[in-house]
C-alpha positions as CSV (number, residue, x, y, z in Angstrom):
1,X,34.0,-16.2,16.9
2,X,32.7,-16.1,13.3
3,X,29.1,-16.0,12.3
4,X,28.6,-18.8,9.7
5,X,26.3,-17.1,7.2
6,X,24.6,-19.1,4.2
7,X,22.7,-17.0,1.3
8,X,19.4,-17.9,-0.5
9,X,19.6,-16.1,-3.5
10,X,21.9,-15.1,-6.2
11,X,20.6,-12.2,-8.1
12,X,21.5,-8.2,-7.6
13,X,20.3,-8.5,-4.0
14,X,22.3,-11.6,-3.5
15,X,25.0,-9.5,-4.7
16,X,24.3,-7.3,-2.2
17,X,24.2,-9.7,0.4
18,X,27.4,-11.1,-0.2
19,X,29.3,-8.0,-0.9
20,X,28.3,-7.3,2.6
21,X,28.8,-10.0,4.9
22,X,32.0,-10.7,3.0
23,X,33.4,-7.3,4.1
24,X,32.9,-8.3,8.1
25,X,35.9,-9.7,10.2
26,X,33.0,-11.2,12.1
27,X,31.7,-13.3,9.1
28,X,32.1,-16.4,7.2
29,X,29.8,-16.9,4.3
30,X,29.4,-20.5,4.1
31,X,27.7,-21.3,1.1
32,X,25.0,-20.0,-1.8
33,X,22.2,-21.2,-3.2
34,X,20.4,-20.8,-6.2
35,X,18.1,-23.0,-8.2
36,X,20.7,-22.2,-11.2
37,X,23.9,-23.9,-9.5
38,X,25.9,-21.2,-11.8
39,X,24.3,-18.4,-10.7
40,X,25.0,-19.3,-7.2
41,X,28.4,-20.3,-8.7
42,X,29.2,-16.6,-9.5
43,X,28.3,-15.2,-6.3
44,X,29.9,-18.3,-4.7
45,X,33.7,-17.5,-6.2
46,X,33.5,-13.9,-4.7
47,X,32.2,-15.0,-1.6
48,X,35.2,-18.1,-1.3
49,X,33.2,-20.8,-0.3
50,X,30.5,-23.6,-1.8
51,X,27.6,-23.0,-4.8
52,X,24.5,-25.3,-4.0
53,X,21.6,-25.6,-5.8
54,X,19.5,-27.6,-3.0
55,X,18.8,-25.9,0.4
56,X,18.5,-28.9,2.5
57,X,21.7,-30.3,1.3
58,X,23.8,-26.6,1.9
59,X,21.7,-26.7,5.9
60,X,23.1,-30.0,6.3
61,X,26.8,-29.2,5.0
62,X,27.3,-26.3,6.5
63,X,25.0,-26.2,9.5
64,X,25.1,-22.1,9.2
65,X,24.6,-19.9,12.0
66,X,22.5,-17.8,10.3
67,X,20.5,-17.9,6.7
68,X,19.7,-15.0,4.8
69,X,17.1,-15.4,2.0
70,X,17.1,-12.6,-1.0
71,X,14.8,-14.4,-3.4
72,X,12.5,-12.8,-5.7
73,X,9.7,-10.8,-3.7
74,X,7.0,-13.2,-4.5
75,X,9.4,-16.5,-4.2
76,X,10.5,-16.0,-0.3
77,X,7.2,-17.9,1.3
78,X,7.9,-21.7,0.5
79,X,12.2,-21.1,1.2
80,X,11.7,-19.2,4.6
81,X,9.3,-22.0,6.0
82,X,11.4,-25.0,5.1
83,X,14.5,-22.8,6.6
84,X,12.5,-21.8,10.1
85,X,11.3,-25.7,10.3
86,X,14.6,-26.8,10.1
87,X,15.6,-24.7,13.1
88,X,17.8,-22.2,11.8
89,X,18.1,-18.2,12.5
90,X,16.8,-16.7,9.3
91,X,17.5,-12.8,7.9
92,X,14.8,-11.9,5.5
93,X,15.0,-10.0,2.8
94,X,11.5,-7.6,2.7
95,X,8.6,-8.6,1.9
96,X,8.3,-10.6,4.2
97,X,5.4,-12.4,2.0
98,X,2.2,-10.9,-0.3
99,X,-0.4,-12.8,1.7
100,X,-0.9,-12.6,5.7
101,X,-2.1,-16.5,6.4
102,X,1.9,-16.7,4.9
103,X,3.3,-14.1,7.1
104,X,0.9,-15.2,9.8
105,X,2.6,-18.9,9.5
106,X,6.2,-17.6,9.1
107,X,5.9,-15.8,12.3
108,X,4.1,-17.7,14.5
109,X,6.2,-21.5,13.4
110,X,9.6,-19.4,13.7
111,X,8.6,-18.1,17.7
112,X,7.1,-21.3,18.3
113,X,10.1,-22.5,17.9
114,X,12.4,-19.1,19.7
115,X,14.3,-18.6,16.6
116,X,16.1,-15.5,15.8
117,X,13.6,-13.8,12.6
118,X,15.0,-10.9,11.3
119,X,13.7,-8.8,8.5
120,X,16.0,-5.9,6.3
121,X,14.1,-2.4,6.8
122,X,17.6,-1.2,6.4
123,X,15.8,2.5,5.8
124,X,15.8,2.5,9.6
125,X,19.6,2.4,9.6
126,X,20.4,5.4,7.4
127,X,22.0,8.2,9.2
128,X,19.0,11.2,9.2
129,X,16.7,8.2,10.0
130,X,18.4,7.5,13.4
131,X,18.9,11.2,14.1
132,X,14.9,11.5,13.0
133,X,14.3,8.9,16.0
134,X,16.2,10.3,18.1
135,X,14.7,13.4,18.1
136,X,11.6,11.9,18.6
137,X,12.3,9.9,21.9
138,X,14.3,12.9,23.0
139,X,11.5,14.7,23.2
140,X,12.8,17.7,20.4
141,X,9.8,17.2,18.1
142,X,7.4,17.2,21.4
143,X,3.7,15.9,21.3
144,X,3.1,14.7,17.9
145,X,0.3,16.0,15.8
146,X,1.0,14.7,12.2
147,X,3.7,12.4,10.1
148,X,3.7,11.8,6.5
149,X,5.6,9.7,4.1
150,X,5.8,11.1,0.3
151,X,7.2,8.9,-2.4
152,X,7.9,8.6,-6.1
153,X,9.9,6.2,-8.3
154,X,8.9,3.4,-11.5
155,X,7.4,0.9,-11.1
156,X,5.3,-2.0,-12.7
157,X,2.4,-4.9,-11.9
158,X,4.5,-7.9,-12.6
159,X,4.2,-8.8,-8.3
160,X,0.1,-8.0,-9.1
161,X,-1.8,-4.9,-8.4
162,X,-0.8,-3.5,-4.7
163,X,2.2,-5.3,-5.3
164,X,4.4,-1.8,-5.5
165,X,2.8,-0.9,-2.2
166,X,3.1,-4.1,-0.3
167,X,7.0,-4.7,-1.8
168,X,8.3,-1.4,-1.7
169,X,6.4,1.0,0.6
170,X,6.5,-1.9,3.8
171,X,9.1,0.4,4.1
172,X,7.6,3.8,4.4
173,X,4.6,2.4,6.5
174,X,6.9,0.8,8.9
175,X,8.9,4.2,9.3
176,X,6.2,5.7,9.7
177,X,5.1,3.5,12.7
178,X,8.7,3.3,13.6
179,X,8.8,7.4,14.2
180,X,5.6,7.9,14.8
181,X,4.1,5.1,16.6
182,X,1.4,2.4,15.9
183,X,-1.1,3.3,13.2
184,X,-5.1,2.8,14.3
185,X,-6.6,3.3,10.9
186,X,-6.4,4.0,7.4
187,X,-8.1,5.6,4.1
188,X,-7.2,5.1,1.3
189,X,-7.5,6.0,-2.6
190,X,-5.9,4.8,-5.9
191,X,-5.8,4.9,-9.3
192,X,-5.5,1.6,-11.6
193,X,-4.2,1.8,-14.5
194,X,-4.1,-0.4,-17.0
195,X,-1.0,-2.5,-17.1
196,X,-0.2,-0.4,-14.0
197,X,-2.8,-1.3,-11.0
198,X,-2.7,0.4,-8.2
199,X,0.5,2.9,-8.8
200,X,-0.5,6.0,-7.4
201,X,-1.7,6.1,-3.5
202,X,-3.3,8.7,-1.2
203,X,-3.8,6.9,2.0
204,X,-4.9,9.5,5.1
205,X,-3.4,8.1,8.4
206,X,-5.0,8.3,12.2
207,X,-2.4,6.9,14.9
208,X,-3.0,5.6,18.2
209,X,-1.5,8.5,19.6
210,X,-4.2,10.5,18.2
211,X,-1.6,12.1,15.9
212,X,-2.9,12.3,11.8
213,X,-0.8,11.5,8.6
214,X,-0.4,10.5,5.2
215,X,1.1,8.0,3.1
216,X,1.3,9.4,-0.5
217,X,3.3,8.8,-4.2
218,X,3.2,7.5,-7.2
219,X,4.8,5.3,-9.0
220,X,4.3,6.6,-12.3
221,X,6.9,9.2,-11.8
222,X,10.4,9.2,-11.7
223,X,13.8,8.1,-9.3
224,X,15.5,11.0,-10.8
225,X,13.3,13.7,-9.5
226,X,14.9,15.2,-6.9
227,X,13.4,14.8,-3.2
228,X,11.4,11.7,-4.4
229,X,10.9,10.1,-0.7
230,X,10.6,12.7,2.2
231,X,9.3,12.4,5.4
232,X,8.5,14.6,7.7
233,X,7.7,14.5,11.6
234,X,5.5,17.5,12.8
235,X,5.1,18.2,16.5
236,X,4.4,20.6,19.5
237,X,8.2,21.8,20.0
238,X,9.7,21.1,16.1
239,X,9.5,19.2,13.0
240,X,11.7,16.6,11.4
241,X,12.4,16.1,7.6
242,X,14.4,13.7,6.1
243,X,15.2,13.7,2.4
244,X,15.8,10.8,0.0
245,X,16.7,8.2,3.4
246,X,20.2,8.8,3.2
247,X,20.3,12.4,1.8
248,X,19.6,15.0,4.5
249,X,18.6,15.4,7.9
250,X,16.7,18.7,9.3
251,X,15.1,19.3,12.5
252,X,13.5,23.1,13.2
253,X,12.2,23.9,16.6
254,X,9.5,25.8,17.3
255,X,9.9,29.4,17.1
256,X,13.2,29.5,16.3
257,X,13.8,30.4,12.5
258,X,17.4,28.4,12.4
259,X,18.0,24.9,11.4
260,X,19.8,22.0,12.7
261,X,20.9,20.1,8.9
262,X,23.0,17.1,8.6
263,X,24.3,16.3,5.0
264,X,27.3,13.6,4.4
265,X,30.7,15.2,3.7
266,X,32.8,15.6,1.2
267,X,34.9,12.3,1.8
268,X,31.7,10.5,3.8
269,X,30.7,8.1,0.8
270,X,29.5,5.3,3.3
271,X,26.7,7.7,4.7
272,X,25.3,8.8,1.5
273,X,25.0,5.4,0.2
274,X,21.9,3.4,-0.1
275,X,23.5,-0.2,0.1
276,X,25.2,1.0,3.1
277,X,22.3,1.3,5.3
278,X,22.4,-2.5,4.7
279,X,25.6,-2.6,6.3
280,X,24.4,-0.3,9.4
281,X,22.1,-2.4,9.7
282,X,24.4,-5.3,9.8
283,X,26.5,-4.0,12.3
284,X,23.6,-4.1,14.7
285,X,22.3,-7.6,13.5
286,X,25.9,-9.5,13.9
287,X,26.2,-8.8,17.1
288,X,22.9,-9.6,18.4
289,X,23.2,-13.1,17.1
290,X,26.3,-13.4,18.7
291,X,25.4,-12.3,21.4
292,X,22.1,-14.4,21.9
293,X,19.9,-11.0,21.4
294,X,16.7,-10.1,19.7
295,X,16.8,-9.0,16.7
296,X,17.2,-5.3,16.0
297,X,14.2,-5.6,13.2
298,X,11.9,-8.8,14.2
299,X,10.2,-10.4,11.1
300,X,7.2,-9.9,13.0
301,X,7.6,-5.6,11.9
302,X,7.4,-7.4,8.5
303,X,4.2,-8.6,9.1
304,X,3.1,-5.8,10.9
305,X,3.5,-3.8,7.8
306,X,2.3,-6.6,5.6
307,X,-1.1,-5.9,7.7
308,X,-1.6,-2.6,7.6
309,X,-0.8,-2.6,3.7
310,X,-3.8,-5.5,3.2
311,X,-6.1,-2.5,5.6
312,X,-4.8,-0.1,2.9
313,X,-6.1,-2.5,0.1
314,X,-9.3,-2.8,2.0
315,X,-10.4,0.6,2.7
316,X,-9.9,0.9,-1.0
317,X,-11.8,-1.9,-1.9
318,X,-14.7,-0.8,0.0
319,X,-14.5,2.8,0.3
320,X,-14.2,3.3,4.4
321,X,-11.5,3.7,6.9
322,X,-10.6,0.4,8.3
323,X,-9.4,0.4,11.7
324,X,-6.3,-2.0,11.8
325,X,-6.3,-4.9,13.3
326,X,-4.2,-6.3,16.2
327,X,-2.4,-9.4,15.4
């Protein structure tokens, strides 16, 4: 049985999208939308199947298993709702939204009605970051005591402000809670620059484990410096440290001067690929919709991140560690 799979969204992430359901045996894309009907056009030829340029009338054509949306980051609100209250599974592209009564909404109308909501934190699925959690439930990092998440890149304030940390490092703060477990409360700094906002971030991290970290980058730097996201998981018996996502995988034990690395071969192009993790990530998704399982990501880690980056905003905003809430 094929998954009947319908796109929102036409742009490079649409691309994306289609490049990789296309490639599955367990797949049929069923149509595309875009508001231009030749964007979705394009995308639409590769993909073999209808261009639409109204989402009602591509839900009632094709009556899709399951809808992806890769919109814009500040257009996926209005699309997502009108998807989950006509009853259909949706895969969301992050963010899940800018503003929490949105995610709150999205959440709560999609479990009201016990739909499969996925969300892509496809970091999750690149090679050192399953080996990273594995070491961690296996017990080879032992009783945390710290975890930190360093990043770097370009960026701008066309999505507003925080919008670099609420669209791009959802990612690190979920990993981060991923690895390391729920966060309790934050601090934060930031600069603002003009044209800018908030681009560079020092945020000092206290989990409920008791455990400390840090969330910290800028993104007035550059993609091409070498190492420019790392993480690293410190604990009792060893320490984990992976290197770009995809790059490189280290775990060191305690007392023991040797390394355990992992690095993709020579012929190994899928594992050091960034879009790929999308596709890891897919070969976990399919499945579970076909299978009538949860979600391996729920929309609802979406919104947990979109929370604890709107506690980060706060404690900015007013200059004290906010305690994050439970929603």
């Amino acid at each position: 049985m094929a998954l009947r799979v319908a796109i929102i969204g036409a742009g490079n992430w649409g691309a994306q999208h289609v490049r990789a359901f296309s490639a599955r045996d367990d797949v049929e894309i069923v149509g595309v939308y875009s508001r231009t009907l030749a964007n979705a056009e394009r995308r639409a030829q590769v993909a073999h199947c209808r261009a639409y340029d109204d989402i009602d009338a591509m839900l009632d054509a094709e009556t899709p298993d399951l809808v992806s949306i890769c919109l814009p980051n500040t257009q996926h609100y209005a699309p997502t709702l009108q998807v989950i209250r006509r009853g259909f599974a949706v895969f969301a592209e992050k963010p899940l939204v800018f503003s929490l009564d949105e995610g709150r909404e999205l959440v709560r109308e999609a479990e009201k009605r016990e739909l499969f909501f996925a969300i892509n934190f496809n970091h999750r699925f690149a090679t050192p970051m399953l080996k990273a959690k594995a070491a961690v439930d296996d017990g080879q990092v032992g009783l945390l005591s710290f975890a930190t998440w360093r990043f770097g890149g370009e960026g701008d304030a066309s999505s507003g402000p925080d919008g670099n940390l609420i669209e791009t490092q959802c990612h690190g703060l979920d990993l981060l809670e991923h690895l390391a477990g729920p966060i309790h409360s934050v601090s934060a700094e930031m600069t603002d620059r003009p044209g800018h906002g908030h681009s560079t971030i020092s945020v000092a991290l206290k989990f409920d484990s008791g455990a400390v970290g840090a969330l910290i980058g800028s993104y007035d730097t550059s993609y091409a410096y070498p190492g420019t996201c790392t993480l690293e998981i410190d604990g009792s018996a060893g320490r984990v440290v992976v290197t770009d996502t995809v790059r490189r995988f280290e775990l060191s034990r305690s007392g023991d001067e040797t390394r355990q690395v992992w690095e993709a071969g020579y012929f190994n192009d899928r594992e050091r690929s960034f879009h790929a993790t999308f596709d890891a990530h897919l070969d976990r998704l399919v499945p579970a919709l076909l299978a009538g399982d949860p979600p391996p990501v729920p929309a609802r880690a979406g919104y947990r991140a979109l929370l604890l980056a709107h506690s980060i905003i706060e404690s900015e905003r007013t200059g004290t560690r906010v305690t994050v809430p439970i929603d």
